[in-house]
N, C-alpha and C positions, 0 to 999 in steps of 0.2 A: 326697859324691856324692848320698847321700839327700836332701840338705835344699837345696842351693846349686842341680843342674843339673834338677830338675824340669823346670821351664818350658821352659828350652833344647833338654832331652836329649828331650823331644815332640814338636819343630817338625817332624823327617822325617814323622812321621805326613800331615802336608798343606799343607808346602810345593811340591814338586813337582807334584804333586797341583792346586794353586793357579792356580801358573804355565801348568801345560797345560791347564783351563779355559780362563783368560783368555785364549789363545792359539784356543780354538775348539775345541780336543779334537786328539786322536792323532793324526788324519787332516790338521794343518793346522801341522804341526812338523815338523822338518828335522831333522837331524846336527846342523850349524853353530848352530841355535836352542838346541838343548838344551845343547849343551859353553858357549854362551853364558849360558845360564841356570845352569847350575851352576857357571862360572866365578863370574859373581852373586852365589852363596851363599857361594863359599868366599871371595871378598874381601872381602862382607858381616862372616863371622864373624871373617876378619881382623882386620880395621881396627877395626870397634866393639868386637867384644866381646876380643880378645887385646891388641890392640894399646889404645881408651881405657878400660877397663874393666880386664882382668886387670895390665897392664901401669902404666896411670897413677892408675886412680879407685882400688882401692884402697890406695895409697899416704894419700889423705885420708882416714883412720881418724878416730873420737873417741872413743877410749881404748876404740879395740879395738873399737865399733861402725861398720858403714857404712849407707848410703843417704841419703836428699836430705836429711833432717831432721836426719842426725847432719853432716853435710856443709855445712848450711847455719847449724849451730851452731859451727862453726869459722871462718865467715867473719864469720857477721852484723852484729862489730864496726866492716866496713870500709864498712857504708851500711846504712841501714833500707830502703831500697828493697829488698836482696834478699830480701825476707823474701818477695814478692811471685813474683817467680819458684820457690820454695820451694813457697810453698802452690798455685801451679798444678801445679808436680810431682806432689805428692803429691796433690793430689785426680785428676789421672791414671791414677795409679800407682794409689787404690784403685779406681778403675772399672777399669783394664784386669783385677783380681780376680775381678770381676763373668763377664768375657768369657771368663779364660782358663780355670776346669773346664768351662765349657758349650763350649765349642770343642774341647778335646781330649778329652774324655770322650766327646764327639757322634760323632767323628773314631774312635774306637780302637771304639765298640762297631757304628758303620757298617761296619767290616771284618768283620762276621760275615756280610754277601753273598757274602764268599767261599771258606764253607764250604760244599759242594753240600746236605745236610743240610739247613742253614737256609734257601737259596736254595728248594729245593723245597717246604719249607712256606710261609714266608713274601714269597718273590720280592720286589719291590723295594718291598714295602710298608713306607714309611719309619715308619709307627705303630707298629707295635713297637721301632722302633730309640728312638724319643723315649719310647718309655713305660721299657724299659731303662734310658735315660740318667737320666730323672729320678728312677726308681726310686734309682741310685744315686748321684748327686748329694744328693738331700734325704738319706737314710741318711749319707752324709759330712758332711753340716752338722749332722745329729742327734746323732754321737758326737763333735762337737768340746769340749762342756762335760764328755766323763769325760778331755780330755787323752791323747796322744799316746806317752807315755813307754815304757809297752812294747813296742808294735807299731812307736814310731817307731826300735828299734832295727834292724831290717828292715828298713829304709827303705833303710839304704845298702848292704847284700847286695844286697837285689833293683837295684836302681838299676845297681849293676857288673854284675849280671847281665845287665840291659836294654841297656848301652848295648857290650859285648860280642857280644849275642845281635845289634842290630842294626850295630855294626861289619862279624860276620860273614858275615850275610846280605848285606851290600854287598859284603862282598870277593868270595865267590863270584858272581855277578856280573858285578862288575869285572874281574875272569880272564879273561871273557869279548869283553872289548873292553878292552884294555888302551889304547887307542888316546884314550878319553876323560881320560888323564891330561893333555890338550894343555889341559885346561880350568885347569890354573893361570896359563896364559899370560893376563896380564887382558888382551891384545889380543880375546879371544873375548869377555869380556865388555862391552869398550866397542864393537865391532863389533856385538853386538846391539842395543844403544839405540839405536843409529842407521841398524837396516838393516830393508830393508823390510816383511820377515815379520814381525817383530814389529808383531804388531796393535797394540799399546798403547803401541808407542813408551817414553818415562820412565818411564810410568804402571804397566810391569812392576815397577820397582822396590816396589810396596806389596804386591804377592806375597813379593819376596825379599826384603823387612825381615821379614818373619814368622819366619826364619829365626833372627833374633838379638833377638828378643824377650824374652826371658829374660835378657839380658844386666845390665842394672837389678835384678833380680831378685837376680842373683850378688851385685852392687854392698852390695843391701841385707840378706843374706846374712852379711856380713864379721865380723859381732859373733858368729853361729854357730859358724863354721868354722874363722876365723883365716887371716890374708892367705897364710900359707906355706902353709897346706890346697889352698887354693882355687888357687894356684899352681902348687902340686908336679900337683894332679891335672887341672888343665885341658888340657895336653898329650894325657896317654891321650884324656879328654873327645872334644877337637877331631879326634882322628885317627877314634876311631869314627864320629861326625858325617861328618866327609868322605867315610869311606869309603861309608858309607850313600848318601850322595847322588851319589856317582860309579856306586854299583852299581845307583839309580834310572835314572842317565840311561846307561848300557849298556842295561839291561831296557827304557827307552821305546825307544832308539835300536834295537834288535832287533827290539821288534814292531808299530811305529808302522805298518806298513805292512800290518798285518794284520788284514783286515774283525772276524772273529772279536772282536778287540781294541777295533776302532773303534765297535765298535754298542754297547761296555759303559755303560750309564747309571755316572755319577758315579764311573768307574772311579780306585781308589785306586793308584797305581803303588810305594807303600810294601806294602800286602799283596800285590799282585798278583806281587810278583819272586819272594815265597815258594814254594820245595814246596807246593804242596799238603798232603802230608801235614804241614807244618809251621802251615797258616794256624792251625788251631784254636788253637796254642801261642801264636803271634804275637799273635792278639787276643785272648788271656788276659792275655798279658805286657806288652801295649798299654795295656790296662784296668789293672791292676795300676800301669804305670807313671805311666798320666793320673792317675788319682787320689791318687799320691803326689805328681806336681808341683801336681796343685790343693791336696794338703795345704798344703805346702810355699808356696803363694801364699796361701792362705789365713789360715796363722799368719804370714805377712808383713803382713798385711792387719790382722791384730791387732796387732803392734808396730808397723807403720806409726800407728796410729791414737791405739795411745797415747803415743808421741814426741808425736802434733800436742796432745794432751792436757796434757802436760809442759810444749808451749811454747804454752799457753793460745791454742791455736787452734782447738780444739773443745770444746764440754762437755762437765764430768765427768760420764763413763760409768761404769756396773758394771762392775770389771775383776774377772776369775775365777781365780786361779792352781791347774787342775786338780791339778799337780806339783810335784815337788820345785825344780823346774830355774826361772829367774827369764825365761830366754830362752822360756819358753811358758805363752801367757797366752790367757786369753779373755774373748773384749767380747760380752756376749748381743746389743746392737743390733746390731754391726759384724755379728755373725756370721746375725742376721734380716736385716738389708739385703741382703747379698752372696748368700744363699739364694732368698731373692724373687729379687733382680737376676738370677742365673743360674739359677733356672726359667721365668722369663719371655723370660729368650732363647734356652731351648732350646722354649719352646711357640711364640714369634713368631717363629723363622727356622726350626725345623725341621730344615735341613739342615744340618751339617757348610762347605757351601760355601754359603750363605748369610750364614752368622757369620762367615766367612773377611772377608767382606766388610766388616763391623765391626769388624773386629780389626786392630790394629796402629795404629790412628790416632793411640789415648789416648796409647800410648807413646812413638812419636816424639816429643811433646811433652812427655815426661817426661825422653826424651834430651836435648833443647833444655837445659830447664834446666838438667841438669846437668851439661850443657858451660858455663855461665854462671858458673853457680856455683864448675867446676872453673879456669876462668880467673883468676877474684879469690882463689881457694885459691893458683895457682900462682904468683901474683905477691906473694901474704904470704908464699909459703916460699923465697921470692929468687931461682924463676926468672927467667933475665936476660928482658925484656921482649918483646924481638923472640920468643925461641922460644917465649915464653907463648902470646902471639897468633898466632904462625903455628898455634898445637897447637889454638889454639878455632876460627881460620878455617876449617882443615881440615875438622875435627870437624864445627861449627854447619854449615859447607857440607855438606857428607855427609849431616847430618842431616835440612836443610831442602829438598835434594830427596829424602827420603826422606818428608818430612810432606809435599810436593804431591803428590808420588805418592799417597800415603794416602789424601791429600783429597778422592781422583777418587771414594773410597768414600762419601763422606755421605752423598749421597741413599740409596744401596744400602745405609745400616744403621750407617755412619757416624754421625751423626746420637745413636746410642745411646748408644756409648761416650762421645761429646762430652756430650749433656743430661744423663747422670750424673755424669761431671766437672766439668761448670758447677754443679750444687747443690751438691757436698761443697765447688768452690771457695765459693762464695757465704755455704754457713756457716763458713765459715772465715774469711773477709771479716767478714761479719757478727759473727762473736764477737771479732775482732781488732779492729776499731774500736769496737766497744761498749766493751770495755777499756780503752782510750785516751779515750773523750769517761768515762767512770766516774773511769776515777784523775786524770783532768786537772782534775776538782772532788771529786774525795769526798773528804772531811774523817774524817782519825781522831782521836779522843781519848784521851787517859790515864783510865787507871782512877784514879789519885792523885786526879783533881781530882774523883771522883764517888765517893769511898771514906766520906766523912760522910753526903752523901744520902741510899748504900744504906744505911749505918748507923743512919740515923735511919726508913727507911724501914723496915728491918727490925723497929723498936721500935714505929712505929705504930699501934696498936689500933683506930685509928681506922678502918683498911683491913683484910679479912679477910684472913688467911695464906691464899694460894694453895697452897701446896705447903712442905714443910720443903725440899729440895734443888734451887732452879731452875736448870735449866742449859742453856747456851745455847752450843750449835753451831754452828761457824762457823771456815773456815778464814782468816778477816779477822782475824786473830789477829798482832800483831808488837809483843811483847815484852809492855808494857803498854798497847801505843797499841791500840784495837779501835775497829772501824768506828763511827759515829754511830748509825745505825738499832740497834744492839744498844740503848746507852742511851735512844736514842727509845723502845724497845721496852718497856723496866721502869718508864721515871718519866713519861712521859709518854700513853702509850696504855695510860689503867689501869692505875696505879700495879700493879707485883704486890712485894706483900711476900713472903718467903721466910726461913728462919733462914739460910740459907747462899747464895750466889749463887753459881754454878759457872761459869766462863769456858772452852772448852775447844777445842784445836785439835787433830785426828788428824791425825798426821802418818807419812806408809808410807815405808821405808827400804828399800835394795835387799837387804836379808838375809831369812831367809823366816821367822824364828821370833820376830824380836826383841820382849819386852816388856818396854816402860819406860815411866818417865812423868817430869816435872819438875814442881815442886808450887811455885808462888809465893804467897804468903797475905796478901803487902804489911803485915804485921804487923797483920791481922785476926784472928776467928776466924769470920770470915762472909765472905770474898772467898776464893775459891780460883779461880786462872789455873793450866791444865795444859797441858802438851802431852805428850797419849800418840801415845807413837813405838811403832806397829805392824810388826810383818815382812810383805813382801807375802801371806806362807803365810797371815796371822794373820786369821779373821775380825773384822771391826769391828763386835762385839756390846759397845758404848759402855756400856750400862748396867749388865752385869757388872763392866768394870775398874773403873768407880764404883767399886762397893761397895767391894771392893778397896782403890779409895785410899781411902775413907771409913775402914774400919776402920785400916790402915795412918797416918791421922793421929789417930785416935782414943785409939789405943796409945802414939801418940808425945806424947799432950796437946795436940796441935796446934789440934784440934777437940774441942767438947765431945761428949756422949754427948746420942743424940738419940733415946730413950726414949717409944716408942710403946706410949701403954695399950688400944687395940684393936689386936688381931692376934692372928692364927692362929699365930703363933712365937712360943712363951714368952720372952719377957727378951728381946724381940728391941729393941735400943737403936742400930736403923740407922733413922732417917727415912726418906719417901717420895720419890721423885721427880717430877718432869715434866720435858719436853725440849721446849725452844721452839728451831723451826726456822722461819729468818725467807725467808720470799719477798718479794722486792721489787715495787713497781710504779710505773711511770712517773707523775711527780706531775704536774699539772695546771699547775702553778705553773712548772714547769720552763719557760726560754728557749730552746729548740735551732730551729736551720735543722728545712726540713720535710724532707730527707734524716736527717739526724742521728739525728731522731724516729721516722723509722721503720726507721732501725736496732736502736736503744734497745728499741723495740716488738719487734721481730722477735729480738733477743736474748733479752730475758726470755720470748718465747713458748715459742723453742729452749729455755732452761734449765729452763720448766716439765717440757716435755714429753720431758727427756731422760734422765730420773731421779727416781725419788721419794725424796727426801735419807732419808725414815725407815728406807727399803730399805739404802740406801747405807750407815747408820749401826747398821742391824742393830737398829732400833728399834722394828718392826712392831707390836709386842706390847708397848709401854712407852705410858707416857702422856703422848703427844707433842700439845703445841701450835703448830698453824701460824697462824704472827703473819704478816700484811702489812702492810708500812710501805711510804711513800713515797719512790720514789728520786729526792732531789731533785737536779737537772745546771744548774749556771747558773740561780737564781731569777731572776724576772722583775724588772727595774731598778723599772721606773714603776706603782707600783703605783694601781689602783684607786680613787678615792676617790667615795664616796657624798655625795650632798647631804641635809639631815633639813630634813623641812618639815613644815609642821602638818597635823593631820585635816582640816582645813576645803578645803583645795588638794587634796584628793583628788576624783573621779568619782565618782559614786555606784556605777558598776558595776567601779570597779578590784578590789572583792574577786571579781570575777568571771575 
């Protein structure tokens, strides 16, 4: 309940709320509007979230994870195209991140107008409400790097607390007009799309997806919780839910008719149903609950990001594992982007029902996809054909009047959640075709066929020793075959002689402690290939384990003893190091289309700027050289030829 209904167990906050704006306020709603509108919701959470989502999506696990990335690794064998729909998911998924604490944090601490207290000092001066919010928004993106683990135990007390405390705020209520139970009859619902009152006609419907927003969320949840969790508790979930929203639309349906009611600015009908004596508690427990389901999106927002990482559709980011636990992790960019992104739209919409306006658009098109996705899933797992397609018509129908609905929002803020989506897509894009035009010519070689050259190059006198231990980082590493630019790097661009040349690939395993390594010497004592296999717990301080295995082959005879006569360590008989870390650059010489090129270009920009490998490697403080070598993609066929002619056929002013 703490980790999976966050996003969901919020939407009462200003769904309702939503709807009777766009409708013109109190004064411009009916009986038959409102049981219409909350029929709305409750077939909303039906169909999406119980019936493709509790009911069918997580059925598509991958070994116990859900969401588009683990979802889209189960199909992707059946076409490279879906890889496409995938990553518009998820760069959806992470902007609606963006949207959803600045929205329900805006939404829970706006209910403090209706304690008289506050109202008295500060009346409807929404400046304080936004300086509050950001107060605590930035405070929750500050304590994401100490990790979640104790306080996240709370998370699910209060969370049952929450969705209790607003069940029973609805029932009491709904006691009151038992009468609004007619609202499951979906006659009330499809009568209001098509009856006059409704101002907005379809277009109601991008209020009442806000409602099952969260439901993706749940989806990508499943690696948390476990499908029988999320199962067994979604029942209690949905009855709270309903009730709350039945016992909004009794409360409007009571006092819609009352000036008092009708002149309230930005009136929320989620606090308004309260006691009095209760609101204070309400947007305590409001605030308390926003912030957990921003938690709760937030570290979605981190394993979302690094699945896309995994399936080399973003660059490699710093990832932080605060905890013990593998399911929480932290990305310091993901987690600067999403901070920025959500204080900017709580300072450029301000209100609560401004951001409304923004919200929900990203996601619809995050449902899209993964009705796309869930179709080619159900037809690998041998649903008969016809029910497959009826189950995605449904669905994607559902969906895509639920994204033109949406859509009515772009100009109004729309626009936001879409332009942050289009950039994560694009680098996404961007790093997934650079990949593809890279391995469709980069050339790898054996170390075998260059194992005499270093040999010979190590003896050289002729060349000054650069360092006794060079070693060279890189996850271009498979088996003995490593990338070209490495050997470009030693024999070519300045020969570097070394006694030892160290080949090394870090490799992070899903256990949090594990230290190992594998030691290949190719029957040298001057080539050493490693692959140190780290625990994610483990920091990657590279030039420790060295030493490490230097001693450890030292002892074994493997390596000679490398006996340093200056030094501050008596008998210290471990050689020096350097760490040559290679950045590539697009060669001159390369043949690509002028698309292709400036992909190539805008990849290697993204991997300068997304990481500083030294950092990565825990090498700050080691004596690291950054080598650039040429990425060469398709050399140019026809090359170049000069003509030589003699001095005399020159102008007198050509040296000019």
């Amino acid at each position: 309940m703490g980790v999976v209904y966050g996003d969901i167990g919020t939407s009462p906050l200003y769904v309702m709320k939503a709807i009777v704006d766009g409708n013109g306020g109190l004064a411009h709603v009916s009986e038959t509007f409102i049981l219409g509108a909350v029929s709305l919701v409750f077939w909303t959470l039906t169909l999406l979230t119980t019936i493709k989502y509790v009911m069918i999506a997580l059925n598509a696990d991958n070994h116990g994870e859900g969401g588009i990335f683990s979802l889209f690794t189960l199909v992707r064998k059946n076409s490279r195209y879906l890889l496409y729909p995938a990553m518009l998911g998820g760069a959806t998924l992470l902007a609606d991140g963006i949207l959803t604490p600045a929205v329900t944090v805006t939404t829970a601490v706006e209910g403090l107008r209706g304690i008289p207290s506050f109202y008295e000092m500060f009346g409807d001066s929404q400046q304080i409400i936004v300086i509050i919010t950001v107060i605590i928004i930035f405070s929750l993106f500050m304590v994401q790097r100490l990790g979640t683990k104790k306080v996240g135990t709370l998370f699910g007390p209060i969370m049952f607390g929450w969705f209790t405390f607003i069940g029973l705020i609805g029932l009491s209520n709904f006691m009151g007009n038992l009468s609004v139970i007619r609202a499951l009859n979906p006659y009330y619902a499809v009568h209001l799309l098509f009856s006059g009152e409704n101002k907005l006609g379809i277009l109601i419907l991008g209020s009442v997806f806000l409602a099952t927003t969260g439901a993706e969320a749940l989806y990508s949840d499943l690696g948390h919780a476990g499908r029988k969790n999320i199962r067994v508790s979604w029942p209690y979930i949905k009855v709270c839910l309903v009730l709350n929203y039945f016992g909004q639309a009794a409360w409007i349906i009571r006092v819609k008719d009352i000036p008092e009611y009708q002149n309230i600015d930005m009136l929320n009908p989620f606090f308004r149903m309260m006691p009095q004596s209760l609101t204070i508690v309400g947007v305590i427990f409001a605030t308390v609950a926003a912030i957990i389901a921003s938690q709760s999106l937030i570290s979605g927002s981190y394993t979302l990001a690094s699945e896309a990482i995994k399936l080399r559709l973003l660059p490699r980011m710093k990832i932080i594992y605060p905890t013990d636990q593998k399911g929480q992790l932290y990305i310091p960019a993901i987690n600067n982007m999403l901070m920025i992104g959500c204080l900017a739209v709580v300072f450029g919409f301000q209100t609560s029902a401004r951001m409304e306006a923004a919200y929900g658009l990203a996601i619809t098109i995050t449902m899209l996809m993964t009705t796309i996705l869930l179709l080619v899933y159900l037809l690998q797992e041998g649903t008969p054909r016809p029910l497959a397609y009826l189950i995605f018509i449904f669905f994607a129908g559902i969906e895509s009047i639920f994204f033109v609905s949406s859509a009515s929002k772009f100009m109004h803020g729309g626009y936001v959640a879409l332009g942050i989506a289009l950039i994560i897509f694009l680098i996404m894009l961007i790093w997934h075709r650079g990949n593809i035009i890279t391995e469709a010519t980069s050339k790898r070689i054996s170390l075998y066929d260059y194992k005499e050259q270093l040999g010979e190059l190590r003896d050289d006198t002729d060349w000054p020793q650069l360092q006794t231990n060079l070693v060279f980082l890189t996850s271009k590493i498979k088996g003995h075959l490593i990338n070209r630019e490495i050997m470009y790097s030693i024999l070519d661009k300045s020969p570097k002689r070394a006694k030892v040349y160290w080949f090394v690939n870090v490799f992070v395993t899903d256990e949090p402690y594990t230290k190992e390594y594998y030691v290949d010497m190719m029957e040298t004592d001057y080539i050493v290939n490693v692959q140190l296999r780290l625990g994610f717990k483990m920091p990657q301080e590279v030039n420790v384990y060295l030493r490490q295995i230097v001693y450890d082959l030292m002892n074994e005879g493997k390596l000679p003893k490398q006996p340093q006569k200056y030094s501050i360590t008596p008998g210290r008989d471990t050689g020096d190091f350097s760490f040559v870390l290679i950045r590539e650059e697009l060669s001159r010489v390369t043949e690509l289309n002028w698309l292709d090129t400036l992909v190539m270009q805008a990849k290697l920009g993204i991997k300068r700027s997304a990481v500083d490998p030294a950092k990565w490697y825990g090498l700050e403080y080691s004596d690291v050289i950054m080598e650039y070598v040429p990425l060469v993609i398709q050399p140019k066929k026809n090359k170049v030829t000069l003509r030589q002619v003699q001095v005399k056929e020159f102008n007198e002013d050509d040296d000019e």
